[in-house]
N, C-alpha and C positions, 0 to 999 in steps of 0.2 A: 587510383582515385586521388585526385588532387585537395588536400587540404591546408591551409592557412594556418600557423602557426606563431602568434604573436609575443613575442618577449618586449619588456621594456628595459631599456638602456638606463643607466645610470655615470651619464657624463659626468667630468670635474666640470670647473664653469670654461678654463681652457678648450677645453676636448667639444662643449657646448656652443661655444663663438666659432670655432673650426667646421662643425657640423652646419651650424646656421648658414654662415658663410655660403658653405657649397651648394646649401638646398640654392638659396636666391642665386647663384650663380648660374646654379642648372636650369631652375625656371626664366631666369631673365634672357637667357641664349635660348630657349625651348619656343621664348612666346615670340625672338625674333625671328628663327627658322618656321614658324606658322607664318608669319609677315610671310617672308618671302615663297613659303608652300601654297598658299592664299592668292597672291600677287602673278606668281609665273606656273598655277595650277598645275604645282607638282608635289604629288601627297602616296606618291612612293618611293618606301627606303630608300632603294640605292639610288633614284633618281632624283631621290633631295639634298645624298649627300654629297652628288658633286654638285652642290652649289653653295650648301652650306658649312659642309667638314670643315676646311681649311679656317673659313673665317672666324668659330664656336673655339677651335683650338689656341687661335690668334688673339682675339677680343677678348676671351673669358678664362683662357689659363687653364683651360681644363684638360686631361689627358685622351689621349685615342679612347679609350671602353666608353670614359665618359662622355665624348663627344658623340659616339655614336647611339649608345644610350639615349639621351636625348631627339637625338633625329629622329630613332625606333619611337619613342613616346610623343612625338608631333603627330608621325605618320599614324599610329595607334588610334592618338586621340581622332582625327577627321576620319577612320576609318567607322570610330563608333558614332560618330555624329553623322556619316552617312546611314549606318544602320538604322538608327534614330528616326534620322527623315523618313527612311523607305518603306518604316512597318507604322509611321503616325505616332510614333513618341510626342513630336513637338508640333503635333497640328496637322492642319492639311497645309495644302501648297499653296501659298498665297497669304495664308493668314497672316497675324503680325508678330506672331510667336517666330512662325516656321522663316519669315524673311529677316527677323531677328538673327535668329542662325546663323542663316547662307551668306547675309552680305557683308559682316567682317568675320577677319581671321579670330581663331580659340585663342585665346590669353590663360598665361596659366599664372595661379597664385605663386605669391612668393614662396613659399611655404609647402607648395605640393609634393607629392611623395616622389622620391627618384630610386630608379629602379639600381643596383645593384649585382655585379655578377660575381664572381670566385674569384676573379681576378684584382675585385676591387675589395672584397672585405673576404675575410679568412676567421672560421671558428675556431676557438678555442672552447669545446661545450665543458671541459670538467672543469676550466679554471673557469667557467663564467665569465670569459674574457673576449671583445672582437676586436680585430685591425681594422678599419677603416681608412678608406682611400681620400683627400678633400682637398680643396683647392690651396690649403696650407703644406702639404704634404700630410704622407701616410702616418696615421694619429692611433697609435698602439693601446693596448690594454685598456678599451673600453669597457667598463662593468656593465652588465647584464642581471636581472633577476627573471626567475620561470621556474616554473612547480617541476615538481620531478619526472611527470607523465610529460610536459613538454620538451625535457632534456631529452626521455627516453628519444619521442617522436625527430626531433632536431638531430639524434646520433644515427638512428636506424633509417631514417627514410628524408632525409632533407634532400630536392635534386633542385637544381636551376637559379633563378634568380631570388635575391630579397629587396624589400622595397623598405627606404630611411624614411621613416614619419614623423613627423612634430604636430603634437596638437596640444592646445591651450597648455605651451610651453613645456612639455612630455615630448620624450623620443622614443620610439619605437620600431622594431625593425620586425616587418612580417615573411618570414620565411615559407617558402612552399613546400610542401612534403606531397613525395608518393604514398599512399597510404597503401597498404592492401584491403583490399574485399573481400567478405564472405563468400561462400557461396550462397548464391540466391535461391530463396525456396519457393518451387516450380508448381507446387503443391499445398496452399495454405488449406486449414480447413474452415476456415471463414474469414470474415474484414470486420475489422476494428472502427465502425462509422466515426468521425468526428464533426459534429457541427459548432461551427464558427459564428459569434453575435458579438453584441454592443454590450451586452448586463453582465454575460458570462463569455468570458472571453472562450474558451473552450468546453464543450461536453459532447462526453464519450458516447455511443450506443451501451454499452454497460451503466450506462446512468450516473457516470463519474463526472462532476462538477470541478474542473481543474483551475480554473481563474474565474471569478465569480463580483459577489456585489462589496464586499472588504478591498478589492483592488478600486473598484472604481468609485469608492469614497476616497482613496486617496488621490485618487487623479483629480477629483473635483477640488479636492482642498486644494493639489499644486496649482492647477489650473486659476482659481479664484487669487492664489498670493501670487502668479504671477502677471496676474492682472492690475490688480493692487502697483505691484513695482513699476508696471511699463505707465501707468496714470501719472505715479507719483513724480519721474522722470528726473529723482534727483540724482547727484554724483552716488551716492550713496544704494540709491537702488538699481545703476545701470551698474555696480559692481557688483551686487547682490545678486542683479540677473541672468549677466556673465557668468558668476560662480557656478549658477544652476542651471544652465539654458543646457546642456548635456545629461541632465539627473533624469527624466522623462521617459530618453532614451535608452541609457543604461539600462534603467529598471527593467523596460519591454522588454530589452534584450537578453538581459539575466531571466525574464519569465517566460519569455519564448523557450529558453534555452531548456529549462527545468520541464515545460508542457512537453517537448519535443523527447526530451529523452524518457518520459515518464510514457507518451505512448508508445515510442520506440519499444521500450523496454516489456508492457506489457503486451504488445502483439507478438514480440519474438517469442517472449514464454508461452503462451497460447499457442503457438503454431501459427496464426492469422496475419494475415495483409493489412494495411491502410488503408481506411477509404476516405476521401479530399474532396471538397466541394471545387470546381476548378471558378475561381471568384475575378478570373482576368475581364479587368476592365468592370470593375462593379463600381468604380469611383464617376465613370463615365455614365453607367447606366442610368444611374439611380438618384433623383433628387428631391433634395431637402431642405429645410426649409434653416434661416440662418442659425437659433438657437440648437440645431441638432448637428449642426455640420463639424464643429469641431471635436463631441461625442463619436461620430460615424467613423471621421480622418485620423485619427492621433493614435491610434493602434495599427500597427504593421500587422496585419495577418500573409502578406506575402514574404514575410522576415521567417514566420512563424511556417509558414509554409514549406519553404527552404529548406529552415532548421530540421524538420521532421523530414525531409527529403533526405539528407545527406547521410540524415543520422542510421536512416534504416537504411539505405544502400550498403553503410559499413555493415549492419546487421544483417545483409541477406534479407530482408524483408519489403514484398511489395508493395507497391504504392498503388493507387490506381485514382482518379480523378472523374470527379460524376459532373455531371450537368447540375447545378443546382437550381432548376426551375420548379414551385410549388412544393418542395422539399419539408417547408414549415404547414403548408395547408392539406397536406396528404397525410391519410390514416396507415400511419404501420401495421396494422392490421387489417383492414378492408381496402384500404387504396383510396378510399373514398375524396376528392379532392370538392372543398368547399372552402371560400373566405372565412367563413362563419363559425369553421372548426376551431380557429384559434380566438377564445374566448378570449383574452387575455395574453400579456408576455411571457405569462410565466406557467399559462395553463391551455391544454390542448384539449379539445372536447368532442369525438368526433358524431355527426349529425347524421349519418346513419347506421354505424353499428353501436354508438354510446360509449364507443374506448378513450376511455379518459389518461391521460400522462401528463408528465412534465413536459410542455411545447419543447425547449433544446432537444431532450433524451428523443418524444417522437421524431424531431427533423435528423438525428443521427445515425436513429435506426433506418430511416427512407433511403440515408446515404447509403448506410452499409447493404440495404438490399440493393440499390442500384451497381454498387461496387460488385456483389456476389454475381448478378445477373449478367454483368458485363464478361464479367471474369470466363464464368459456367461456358458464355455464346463464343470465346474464342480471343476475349482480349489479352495483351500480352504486357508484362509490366516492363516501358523500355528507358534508359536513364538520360534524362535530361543533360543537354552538354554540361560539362565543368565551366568554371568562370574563364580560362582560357580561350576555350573553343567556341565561348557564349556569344562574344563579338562578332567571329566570323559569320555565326548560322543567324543573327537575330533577325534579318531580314529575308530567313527562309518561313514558311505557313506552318503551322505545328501541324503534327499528322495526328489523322483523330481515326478515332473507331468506326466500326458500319453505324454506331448508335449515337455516333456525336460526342462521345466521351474520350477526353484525355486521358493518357494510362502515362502514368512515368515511375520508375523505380529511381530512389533522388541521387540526390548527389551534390557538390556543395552549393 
């Protein structure tokens, strides 16, 4: 199992102009080998680099790994952007999104990540130290800092390439690790439902409340001050907004992280599977009026999704993915499905047996029976590609069940 492992670098400001240097180097030769893959529609490997090699080596000073490097992440890039096209990422065909796309070449930022091989950077994990290879020559004893469960990870399972990051002037280098996997349990004695909403970011079928209405008074406060800055539009508040236009993120991402391993953790100890609402393409389905849209979009649940995917494949524990149609208007106890049962956001009432609950905890438990029901009839929990493999298959149709339900046991 393939997981990401991110350490931040701690350049001199030397070590920092040397590393900048390279990135723009990389992407400036990257965005002209697209020109000419674009131009003489040639958008593989080998067959871009004789056209390109020579000249990336010549123009930019860069060495063979790196020049080939480069080529690989041209041809990479048009690879996913065909994928993109072909399952409707960027529209249908015709539209102005989708001819956006196709009629010039991918330009890549100054600043984008370049990939790295063994040959180009070499660890040092107990001194906390990398070599790094740059269009300066090779720039030795770069500091590093990472918690000690990353060192471990980085000593015992680092295989393949890392990728050089700068972001809002931070470097970072994401290494890849083999992980091992549990063994998977073939055998749960039931599913852990989770339903997914707008007030409470997560609740359990156990009736566990994991992000709730304390998160989303602080999002309205960010939301409201970053309003306030973008009106005000002085020097003063486009630095203000800069400093925080990443805090939003973070946060999700740290509470994602916390929800994910929090059910991870309790279904392992139970014995039970996962059950997931599969919410692909809810942002298309479903519309809202303008006051609600930024409430609806501004939480990743497909982050949150992942998260819990990856974390229980290391755990050995199932996933399995339900249909979530009528999920909130159906009785976990009768079945009964009526608009009218959900009196309320926060109260579910059902109108023919009078089973009353918390509306999340009912739609949780509808999941988990659907998940149990799937499970019982023959469904199998299978792992979702890793991000490597994600590109090649994205333009394949997900396999579904005899019942219409996705089943995936995660992965990152």
């Amino acid at each position: 199992m393939k997981l990401v492992v991110q350490v931040k670098l701690l350049p001199t400001p030397v070590q920092a102009t040397a590393l900048e240097a390279t990135l723009h180097a990389c992407n400036e030769a990257a965005t002209w080998a697209s020109g000419v893959a674009f131009e003489k529609d040639v958008k593989r490997n080998f067959a871009l680099r004789e056209h390109t090699y020579g000249e990336i080596k010549a123009r930019w000073g860069l060495g063979a790994q790196a020049a080939q490097h480069v080529i690989k992440k041209t041809c990479d890039a048009y690879a996913t952007l065909k994928a993109n096209l072909r399952v409707g990422n960027l529209g249908r065909p015709g539209s102005k999104r989708y001819r956006k796309a196709i009629e010039k070449p991918i330009v890549f930022r100054a600043e984008g990540a370049q990939p790295y091989d063994d040959r180009m950077l070499s660890w040092q994990i107990a001194e906390r130290r990398v070599s790094v290879w740059t269009v300066a020559g090779r720039v030795k004893d770069v500091a590093f800092t990472a918690s000690p469960k990353q060192l471990a990870a980085l000593a015992l399972y680092r295989r393949g390439e890392s990728d050089l990051v700068c972001r809002d002037g931070m470097w970072f280098l994401n290494a890849t690790c083999e992980v091992p996997e549990a063994e998977p349990n073939t055998d749960p004695v039931d599913f852990l439902g989770l339903d997914l909403g707008i007030v409470n970011i997560a609740t359990t079928s156990d009736g566990e409340i994991l992000a709730g209405r304390e998160l989303n008074r602080i999002r309205v406060r960010e939301r409201r001050l970053r309003s306030k800055l973008q009106k005000k539009n002085t020097p003063s508040a486009k630095r203000r907004l800069k400093k925080r236009r990443r805090k939003e993120a973070r946060r999700a991402k740290d509470i994602n992280h916390k929800i994910a391993k929090h059910v991870v953790a309790e279904a392992e100890r139970t014995g039970r599977g996962i059950a997931l609402e599969d919410l692909t393409g809810i942002r298309e389905r479903v519309r809202l009026r303008k006051p609600q849209r930024a409430t609806h979009s501004s939480w990743s649940f497909a982050q949150l999704g992942s998260f819990i995917a990856y974390k229980a494949r290391r755990a050995g524990v199932p996933v399995v993915y339900v249909d979530p149609a009528y999920t909130s208007r159906a009785c976990a106890e009768c079945g009964h499905i009526d608009k009218a049962n959900r009196v309320s956001q926060a109260r579910f009432a059902c109108r023919n047996c009078g089973f009353v609950d918390q509306a999340d905890r009912n739609g949780s438990r509808n999941i988990r029976a659907r998940a149990w029901e799937l499970w019982r009839s023959g469904a199998q929990s299978t792992a979702p590609a890793p991000p490597s493999e994600r590109g090649r298959r994205a333009g394949r149709k997900r396999s579904t069940t005899a019942s219409g339900a996705r089943c995936a046991s995660p992965s990152l």
